[in-house]
C-alpha positions as CSV (number, residue, x, y, z in Angstrom):
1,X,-2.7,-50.4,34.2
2,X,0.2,-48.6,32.8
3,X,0.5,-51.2,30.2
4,X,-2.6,-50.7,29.0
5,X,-2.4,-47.0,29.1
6,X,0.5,-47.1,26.9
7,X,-1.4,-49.0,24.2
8,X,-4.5,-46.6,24.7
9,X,-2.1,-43.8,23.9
10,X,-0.9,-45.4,20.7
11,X,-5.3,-45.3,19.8
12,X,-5.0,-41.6,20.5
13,X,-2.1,-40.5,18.4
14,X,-3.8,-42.2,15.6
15,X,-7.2,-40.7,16.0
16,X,-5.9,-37.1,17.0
17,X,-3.5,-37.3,13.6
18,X,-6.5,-38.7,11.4
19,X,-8.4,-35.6,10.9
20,X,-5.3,-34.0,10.0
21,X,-5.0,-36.5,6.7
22,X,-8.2,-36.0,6.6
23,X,-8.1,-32.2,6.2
24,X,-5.6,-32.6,3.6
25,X,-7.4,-34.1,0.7
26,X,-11.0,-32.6,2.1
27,X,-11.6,-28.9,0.9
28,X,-14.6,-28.3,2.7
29,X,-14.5,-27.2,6.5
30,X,-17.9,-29.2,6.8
31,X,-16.0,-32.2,5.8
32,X,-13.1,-32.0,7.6
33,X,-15.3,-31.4,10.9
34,X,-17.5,-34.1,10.2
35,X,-14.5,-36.5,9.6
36,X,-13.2,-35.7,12.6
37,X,-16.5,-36.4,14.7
38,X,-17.0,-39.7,13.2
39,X,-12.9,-41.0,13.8
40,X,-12.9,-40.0,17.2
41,X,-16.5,-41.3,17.9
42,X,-15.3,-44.8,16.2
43,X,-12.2,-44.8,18.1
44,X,-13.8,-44.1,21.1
45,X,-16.3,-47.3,20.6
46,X,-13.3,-49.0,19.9
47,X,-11.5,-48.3,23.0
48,X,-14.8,-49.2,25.2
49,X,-14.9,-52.8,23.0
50,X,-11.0,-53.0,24.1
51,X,-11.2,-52.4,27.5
52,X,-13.7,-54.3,28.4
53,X,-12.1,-57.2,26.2
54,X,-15.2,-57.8,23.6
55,X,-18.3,-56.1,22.6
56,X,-19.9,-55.9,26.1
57,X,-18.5,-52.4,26.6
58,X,-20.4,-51.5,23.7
59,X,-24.4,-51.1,24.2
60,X,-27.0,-48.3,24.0
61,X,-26.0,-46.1,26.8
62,X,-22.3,-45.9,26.1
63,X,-23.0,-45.0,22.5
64,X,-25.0,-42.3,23.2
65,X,-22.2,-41.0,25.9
66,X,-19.8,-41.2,23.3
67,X,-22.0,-39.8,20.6
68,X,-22.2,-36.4,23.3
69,X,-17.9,-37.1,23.7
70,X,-17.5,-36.5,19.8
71,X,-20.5,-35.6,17.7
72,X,-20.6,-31.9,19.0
73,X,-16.8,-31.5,17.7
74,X,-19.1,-30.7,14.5
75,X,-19.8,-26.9,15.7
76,X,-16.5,-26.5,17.1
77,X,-15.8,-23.6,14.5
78,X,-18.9,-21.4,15.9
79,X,-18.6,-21.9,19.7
80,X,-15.2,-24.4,20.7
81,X,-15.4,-23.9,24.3
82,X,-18.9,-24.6,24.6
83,X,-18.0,-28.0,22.7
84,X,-15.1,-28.7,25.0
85,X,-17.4,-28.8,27.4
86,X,-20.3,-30.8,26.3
87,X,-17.6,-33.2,25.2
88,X,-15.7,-33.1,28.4
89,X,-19.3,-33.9,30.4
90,X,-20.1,-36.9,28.5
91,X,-16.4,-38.0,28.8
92,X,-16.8,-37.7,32.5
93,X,-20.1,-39.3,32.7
94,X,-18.4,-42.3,30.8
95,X,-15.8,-42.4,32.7
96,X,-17.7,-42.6,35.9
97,X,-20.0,-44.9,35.0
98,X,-16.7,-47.5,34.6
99,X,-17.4,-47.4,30.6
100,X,-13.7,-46.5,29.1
101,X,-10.8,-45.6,31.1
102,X,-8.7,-44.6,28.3
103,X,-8.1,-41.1,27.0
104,X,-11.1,-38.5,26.2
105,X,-11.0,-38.6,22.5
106,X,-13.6,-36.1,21.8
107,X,-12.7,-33.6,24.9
108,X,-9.0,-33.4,23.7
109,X,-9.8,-32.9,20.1
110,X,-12.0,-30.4,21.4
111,X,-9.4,-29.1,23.9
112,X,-6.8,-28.8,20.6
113,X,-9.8,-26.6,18.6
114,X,-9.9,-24.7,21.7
115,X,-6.4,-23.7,21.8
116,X,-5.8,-23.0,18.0
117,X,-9.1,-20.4,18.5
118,X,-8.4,-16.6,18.6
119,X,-11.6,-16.0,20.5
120,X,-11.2,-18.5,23.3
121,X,-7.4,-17.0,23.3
122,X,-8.0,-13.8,24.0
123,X,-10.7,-15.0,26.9
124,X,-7.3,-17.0,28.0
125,X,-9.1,-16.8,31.8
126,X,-12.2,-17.9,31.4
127,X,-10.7,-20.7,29.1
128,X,-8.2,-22.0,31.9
129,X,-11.1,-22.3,34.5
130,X,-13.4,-24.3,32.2
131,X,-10.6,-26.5,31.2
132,X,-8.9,-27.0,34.3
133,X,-12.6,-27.8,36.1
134,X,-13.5,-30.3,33.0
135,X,-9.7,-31.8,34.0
136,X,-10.6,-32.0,38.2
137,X,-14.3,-33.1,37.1
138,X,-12.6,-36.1,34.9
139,X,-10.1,-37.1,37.5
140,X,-13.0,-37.0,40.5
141,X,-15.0,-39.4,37.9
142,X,-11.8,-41.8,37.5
143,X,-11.5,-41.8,41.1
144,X,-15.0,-42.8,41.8
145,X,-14.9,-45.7,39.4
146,X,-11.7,-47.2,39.6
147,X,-9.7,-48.2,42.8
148,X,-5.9,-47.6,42.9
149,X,-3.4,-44.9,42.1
150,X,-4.1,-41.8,39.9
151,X,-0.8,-41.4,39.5
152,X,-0.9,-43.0,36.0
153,X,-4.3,-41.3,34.9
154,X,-3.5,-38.2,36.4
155,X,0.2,-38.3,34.1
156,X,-1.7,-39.4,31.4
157,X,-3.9,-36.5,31.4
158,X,-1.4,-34.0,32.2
159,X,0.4,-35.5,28.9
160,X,-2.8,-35.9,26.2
161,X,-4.4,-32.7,26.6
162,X,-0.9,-30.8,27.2
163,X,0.3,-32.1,24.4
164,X,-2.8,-31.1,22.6
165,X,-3.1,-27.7,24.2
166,X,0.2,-26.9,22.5
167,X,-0.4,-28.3,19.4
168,X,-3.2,-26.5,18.8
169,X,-1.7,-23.4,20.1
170,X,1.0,-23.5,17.8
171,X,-1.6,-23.8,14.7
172,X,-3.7,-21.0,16.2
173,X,-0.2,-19.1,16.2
174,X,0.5,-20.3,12.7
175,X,-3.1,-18.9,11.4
176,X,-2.3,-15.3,13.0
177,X,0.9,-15.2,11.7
178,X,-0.4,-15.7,7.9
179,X,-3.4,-13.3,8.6
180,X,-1.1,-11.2,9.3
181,X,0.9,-11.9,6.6
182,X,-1.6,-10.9,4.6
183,X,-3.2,-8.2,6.2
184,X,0.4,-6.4,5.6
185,X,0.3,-7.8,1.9
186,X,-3.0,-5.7,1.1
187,X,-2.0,-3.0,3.3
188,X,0.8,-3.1,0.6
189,X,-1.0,-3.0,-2.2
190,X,-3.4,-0.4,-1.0
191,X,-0.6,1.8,0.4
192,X,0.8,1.4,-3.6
193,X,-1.8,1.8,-5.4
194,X,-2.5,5.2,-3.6
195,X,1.0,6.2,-4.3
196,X,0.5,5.5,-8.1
197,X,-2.7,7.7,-7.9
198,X,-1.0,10.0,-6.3
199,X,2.2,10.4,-8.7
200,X,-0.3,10.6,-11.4
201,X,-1.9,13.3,-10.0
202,X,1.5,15.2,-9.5
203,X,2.2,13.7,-13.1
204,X,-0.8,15.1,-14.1
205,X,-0.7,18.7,-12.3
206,X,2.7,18.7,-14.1
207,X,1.7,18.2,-17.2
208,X,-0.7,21.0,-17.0
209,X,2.0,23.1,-16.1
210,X,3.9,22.6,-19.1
211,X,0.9,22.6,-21.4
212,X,0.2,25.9,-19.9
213,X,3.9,27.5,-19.9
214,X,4.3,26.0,-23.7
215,X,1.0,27.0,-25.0
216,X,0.7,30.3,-23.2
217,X,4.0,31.5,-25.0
218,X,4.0,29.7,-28.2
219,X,0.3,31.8,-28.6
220,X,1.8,35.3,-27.5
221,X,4.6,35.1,-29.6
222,X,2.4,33.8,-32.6
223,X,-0.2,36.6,-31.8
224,X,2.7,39.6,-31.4
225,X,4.5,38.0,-35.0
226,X,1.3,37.7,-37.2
227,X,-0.6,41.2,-35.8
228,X,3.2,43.2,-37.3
229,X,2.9,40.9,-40.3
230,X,-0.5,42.0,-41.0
231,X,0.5,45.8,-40.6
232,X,3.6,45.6,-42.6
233,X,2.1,43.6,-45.3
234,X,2.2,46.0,-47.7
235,X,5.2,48.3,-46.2
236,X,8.1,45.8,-45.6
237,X,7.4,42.4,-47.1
238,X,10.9,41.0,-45.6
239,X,9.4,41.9,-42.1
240,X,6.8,40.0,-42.8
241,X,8.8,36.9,-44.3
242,X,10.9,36.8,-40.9
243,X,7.3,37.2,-38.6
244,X,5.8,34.1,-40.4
245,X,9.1,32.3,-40.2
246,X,9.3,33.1,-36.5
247,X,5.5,32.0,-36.1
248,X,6.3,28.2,-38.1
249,X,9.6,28.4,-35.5
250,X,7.5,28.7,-32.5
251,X,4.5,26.4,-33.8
252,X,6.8,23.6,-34.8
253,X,9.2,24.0,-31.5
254,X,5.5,23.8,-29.5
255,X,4.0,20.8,-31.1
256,X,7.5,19.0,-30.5
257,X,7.3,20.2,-26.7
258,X,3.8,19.1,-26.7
259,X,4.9,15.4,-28.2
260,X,7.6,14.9,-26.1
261,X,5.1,14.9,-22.7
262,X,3.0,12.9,-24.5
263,X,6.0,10.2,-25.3
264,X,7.0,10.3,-22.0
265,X,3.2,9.4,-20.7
266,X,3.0,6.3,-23.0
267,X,3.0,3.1,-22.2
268,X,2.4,-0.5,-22.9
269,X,-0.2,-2.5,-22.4
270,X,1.4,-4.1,-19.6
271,X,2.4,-1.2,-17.5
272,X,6.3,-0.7,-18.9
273,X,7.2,2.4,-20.4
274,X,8.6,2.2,-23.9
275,X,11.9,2.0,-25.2
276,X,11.5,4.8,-27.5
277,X,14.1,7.3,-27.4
278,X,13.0,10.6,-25.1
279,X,14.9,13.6,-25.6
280,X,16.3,15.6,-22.6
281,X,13.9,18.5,-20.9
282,X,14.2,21.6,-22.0
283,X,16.5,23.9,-19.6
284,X,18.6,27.2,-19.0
285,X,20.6,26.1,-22.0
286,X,17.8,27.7,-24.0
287,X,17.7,30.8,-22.6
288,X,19.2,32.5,-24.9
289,X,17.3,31.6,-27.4
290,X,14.4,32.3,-25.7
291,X,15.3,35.6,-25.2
292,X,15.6,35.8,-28.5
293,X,12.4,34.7,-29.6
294,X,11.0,37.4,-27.2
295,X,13.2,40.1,-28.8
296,X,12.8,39.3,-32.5
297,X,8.5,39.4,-31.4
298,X,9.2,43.0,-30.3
299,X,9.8,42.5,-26.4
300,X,13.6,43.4,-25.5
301,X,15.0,41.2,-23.6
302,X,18.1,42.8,-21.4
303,X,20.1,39.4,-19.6
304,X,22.5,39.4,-17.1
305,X,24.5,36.0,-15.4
306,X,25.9,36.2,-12.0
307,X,28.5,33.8,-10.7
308,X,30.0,30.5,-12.8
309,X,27.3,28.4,-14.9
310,X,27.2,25.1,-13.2
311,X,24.9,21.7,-14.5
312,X,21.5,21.6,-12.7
313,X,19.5,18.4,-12.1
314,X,17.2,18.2,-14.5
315,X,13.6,18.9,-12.7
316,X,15.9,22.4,-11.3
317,X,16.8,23.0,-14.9
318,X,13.4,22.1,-16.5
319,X,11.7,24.6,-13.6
320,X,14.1,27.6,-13.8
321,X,13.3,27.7,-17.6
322,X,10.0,27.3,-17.1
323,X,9.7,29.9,-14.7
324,X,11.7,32.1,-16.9
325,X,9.3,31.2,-19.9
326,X,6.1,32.6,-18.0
327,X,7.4,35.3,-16.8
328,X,8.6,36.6,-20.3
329,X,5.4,35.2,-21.5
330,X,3.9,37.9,-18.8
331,X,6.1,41.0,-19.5
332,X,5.1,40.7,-23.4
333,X,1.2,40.4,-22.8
334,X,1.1,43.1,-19.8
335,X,4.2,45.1,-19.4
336,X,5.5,47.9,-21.1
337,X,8.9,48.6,-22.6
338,X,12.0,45.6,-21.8
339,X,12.5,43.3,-19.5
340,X,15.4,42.2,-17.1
341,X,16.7,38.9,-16.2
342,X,19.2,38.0,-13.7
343,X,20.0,34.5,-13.7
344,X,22.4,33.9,-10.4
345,X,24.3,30.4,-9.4
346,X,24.9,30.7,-5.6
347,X,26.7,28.8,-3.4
348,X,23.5,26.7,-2.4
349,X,21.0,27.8,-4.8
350,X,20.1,29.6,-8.0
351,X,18.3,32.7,-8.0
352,X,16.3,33.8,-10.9
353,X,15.1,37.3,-11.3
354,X,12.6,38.5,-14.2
355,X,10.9,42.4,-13.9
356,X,9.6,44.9,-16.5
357,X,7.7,47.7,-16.0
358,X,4.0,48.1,-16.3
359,X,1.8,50.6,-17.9
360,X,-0.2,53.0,-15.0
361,X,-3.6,51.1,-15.3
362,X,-2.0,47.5,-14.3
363,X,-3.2,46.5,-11.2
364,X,-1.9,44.0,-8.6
365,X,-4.4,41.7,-7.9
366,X,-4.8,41.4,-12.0
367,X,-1.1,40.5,-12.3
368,X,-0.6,38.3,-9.3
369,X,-3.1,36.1,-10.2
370,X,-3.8,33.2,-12.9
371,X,-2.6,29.7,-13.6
372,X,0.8,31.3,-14.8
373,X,1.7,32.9,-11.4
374,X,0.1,29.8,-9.8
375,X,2.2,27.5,-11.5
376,X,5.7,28.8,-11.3
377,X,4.9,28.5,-7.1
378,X,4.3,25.1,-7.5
379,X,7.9,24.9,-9.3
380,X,9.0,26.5,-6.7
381,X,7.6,24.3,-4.0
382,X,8.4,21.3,-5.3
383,X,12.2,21.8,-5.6
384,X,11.7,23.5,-2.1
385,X,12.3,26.7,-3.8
386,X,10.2,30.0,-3.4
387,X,8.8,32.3,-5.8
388,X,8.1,36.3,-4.9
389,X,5.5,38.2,-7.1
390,X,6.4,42.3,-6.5
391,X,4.4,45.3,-7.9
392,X,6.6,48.5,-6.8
393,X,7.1,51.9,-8.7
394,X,5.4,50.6,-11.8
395,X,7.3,47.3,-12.0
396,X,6.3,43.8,-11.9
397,X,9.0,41.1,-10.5
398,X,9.3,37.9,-10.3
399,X,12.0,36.4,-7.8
400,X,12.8,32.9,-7.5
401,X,14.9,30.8,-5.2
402,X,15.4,27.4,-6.1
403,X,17.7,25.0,-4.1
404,X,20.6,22.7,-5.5
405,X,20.8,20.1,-2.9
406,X,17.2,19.5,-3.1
407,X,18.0,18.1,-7.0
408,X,21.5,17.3,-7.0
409,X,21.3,13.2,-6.7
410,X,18.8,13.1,-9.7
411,X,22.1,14.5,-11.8
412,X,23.7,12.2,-14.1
């Protein structure tokens, strides 16, 4: 008995590692399935044909057992322990009636779809009864038909669908592990691609910014320059020579502003940015000349710096002298007489500090408002910084606080 148990074995390994080949040069699932079906249901006829020593074994009723032992593997994908158990009754039925005291074919190719299924994993109870009864019910059947020990059955059972339990555990592992795999991959991408949108939305909101800062003050300083060249036309003709030189300065400074954001948007068509050269953000460096823009368009301009000059990162640099830009911008359109600036390097943070006075009609809810004020407290904000708007005994101020550490590793 043992003897010919070990040769029955050597028929399973061979029909439970078919479909496997199979699967690999088969693409469809419907193929694959149906392969598998029809090897273990020809195996199975072959085992009944060697156990009973010639062809006897073989005749109508234990074809149609087998047939119910292996043709239902077919719908293993939609229901696999249902299958196991259709497969597992005819088995039993086979095996009771004295037709084939080998190994179940079909139930433990059905038992290995079982255990490589998610579904019938996470019902791991309800699984275990059905499999374990299918197991007692086969055993019960040997017993009936054959006299003798179990032992050997009983081992070989144990082994078979052990073996095939884990086997097809390990696969079901296998497929979770690369759904996971790439569930995390398109979590990825989606967690990327919403962090692109988003930087272009900041990139975008920044742009506006310095559109706004750039165009707000280029057009106030052209406006102040050409409304004194048209009333000193006739008087001072050198006055007017220095307020249309002072407008081409401004225009041509402006458009090269305006061109270097657009440089430093472009890209190529496959996503790298170019190698052209970008010049270097504008910054406190330029403040004096700012302020001498502003002066020589009529606005004094009265600056004071506290405390050593040190380098800034450039985004700190870039939104001091934008913040610095708008508020002049703001003191020539609405205020009255000169303006102050304190620039002051801190210990941990520059301070900058822009006030003018305003005539009696201004209003606070006038000055405190537009896309200028709006946009120097989003400078502010994104450095960490903070930006105060005052109206107090006819004087408008702007305060700024703007932290170094915030910037400091983007330096060099």
């Amino acid at each position: 008995m043992a003897a010919r148990y070990a040769r029955l074995d050597v028929a399973f390994v061979s029909a439970f590692t078919a479909p496997v080949q199979i699967g690999r040069s088969a693409r469809s699932p419907k193929v694959l399935d149906a392969g598998t079906a029809a090897v273990a249901f020809a195996l199975t006829l072959a085992l009944l044909g060697f156990h009973h020593g010639s062809s006897e074994g073989v005749n109508p009723l234990s074809v149609v057992l087998a047939a119910i032992a292996c043709f239902p593997l077919l719908a293993h994908r939609r229901a696999p322990l249902t299958v196991f158990a259709v497969c597992a009754a005819g088995s039993a039925v086979m095996l009771g009636l004295g037709y084939a005291p080998g190994p179940p074919i079909g139930p433990t190719c059905a038992l290995f779809f079982v255990a490589g299924d998610q579904r019938t994993r996470d019902r791991l109870g309800v699984t275990a009864v059905v499999v374990l009864g299918l197991g007692v019910i086969h055993l019960g059947a040997a017993a009936i038909a054959y006299s003798g020990s179990l032992a050997t059955p009983i081992l070989g059972a144990i082994v078979l669908w052990g073996a095939a339990w884990i086997a097809g555990d390990q696969l079901g592992q296998r497929r979770q592990r690369l759904a996971d795999l790439v569930q995390r991959a398109e979590r990825a991408e989606r967690d990327t691609k919403r962090e692109r949108q988003l930087a272009a939305a900041e990139e975008r909101t920044r742009i506006a910014r310095d559109l706004h800062d750039s165009a707000a003050h280029a057009i106030n300083v052209i406006l102040v320059q050409a409304g004194g060249a048209r009333l000193l036309q006739e008087r001072d003709p050198e006055a007017v020579r220095a307020a249309l030189h002072t407008i081409e300065d401004v225009a041509r400074e402006t458009i090269n502003e305006i061109d270097q954001l657009i440089r430093g948007l472009r890209e190529t068509p496959t996503g790298e940015a170019t190698h052209d050269t970008i010049d270097p953000p504008i910054g406190l460096a330029a403040a004096d000349t700012l302020a001498d823009r502003h002066r020589a368009a009529g606005l004094p301009v009265h600056m004071h710096v506290i405390g050593l000059r040190r380098p800034l990162a450039p985004g700190l640099d870039q939104a001091a002298y934008r913040i610095l830009q708008e508020s002049l911008t703001n003191a020539a359109r609405h205020g009255t007489g000169h303006a102050d600036v304190k620039i002051a390097y801190g210990e941990r943070r520059l301070e900058l500090t822009v006030s003018n006075p305003l005539p009696s009609t201004a209003h606070h809810d006038r000055v405190d408002s537009g896309h200028g004020i709006q946009g120097m407290r989003e400078r502010a904000a994104l450095l960490n910084g903070t930006l105060e708007v005052s109206l107090g005994d006819a004087r408008f101020c702007v305060h700024a606080r703007l932290p170094y550490a915030i910037s400091e590793a983007t330096l060099g």
